[in-house]
C-alpha positions in Angstrom: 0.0 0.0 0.0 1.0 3.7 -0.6 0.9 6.3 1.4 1.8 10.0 1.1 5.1 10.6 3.6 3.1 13.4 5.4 0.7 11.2 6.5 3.2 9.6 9.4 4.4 11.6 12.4 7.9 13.5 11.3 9.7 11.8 13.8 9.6 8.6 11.5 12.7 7.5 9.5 11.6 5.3 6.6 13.8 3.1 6.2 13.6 -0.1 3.5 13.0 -3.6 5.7 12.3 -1.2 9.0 9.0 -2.8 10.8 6.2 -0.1 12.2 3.5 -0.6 14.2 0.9 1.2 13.2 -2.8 1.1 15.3 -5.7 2.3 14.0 -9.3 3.7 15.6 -8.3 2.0 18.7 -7.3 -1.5 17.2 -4.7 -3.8 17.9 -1.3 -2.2 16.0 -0.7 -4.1 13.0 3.1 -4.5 11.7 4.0 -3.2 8.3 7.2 -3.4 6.5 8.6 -0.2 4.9 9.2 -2.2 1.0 9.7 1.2 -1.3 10.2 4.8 -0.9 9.9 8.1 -2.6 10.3 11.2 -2.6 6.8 12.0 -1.5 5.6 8.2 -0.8 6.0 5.2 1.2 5.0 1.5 0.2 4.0 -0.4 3.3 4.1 -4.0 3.0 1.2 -5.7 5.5 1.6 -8.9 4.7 3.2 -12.2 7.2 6.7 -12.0 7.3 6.4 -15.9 6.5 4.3 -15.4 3.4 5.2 -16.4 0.1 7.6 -18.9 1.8 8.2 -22.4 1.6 7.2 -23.8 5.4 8.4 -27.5 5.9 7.1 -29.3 9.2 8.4 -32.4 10.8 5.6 -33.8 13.1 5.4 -36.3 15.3 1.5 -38.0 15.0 0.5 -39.1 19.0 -3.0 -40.3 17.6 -6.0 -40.4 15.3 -9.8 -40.7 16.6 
């Protein structure tokens, strides 16, 4: 998602793979990923770190009933 810089408090440093929390109308915070930015624009990735990854379990079945 984009969003115009001015948008954020100033005391934020955008910085590419940087994390912010960011809480809305009085909702958990949420963690975005800072994935582009602009001169005027950030691009805020919202997604799991884990998506789009391979995940490989090793379980150990105890029982079936």
């Amino acid at each position: 998602m984009e969003f115009k810089k001015n948008a954020f408090s100033n005391n934020i440093t955008f910085v590419v793979g940087k994390q912010l929390k960011i809480r809305q109308n009085g909702h958990d915070p949420i963690k975005f990923t800072v994935a582009d930015i602009d001169e005027d624009t950030v691009t805020l990735d919202g997604n799991h770190p884990l998506a789009g990854k391979t995940l490989i379990f090793d379980i150990h079945l105890v029982a079936i009933t």
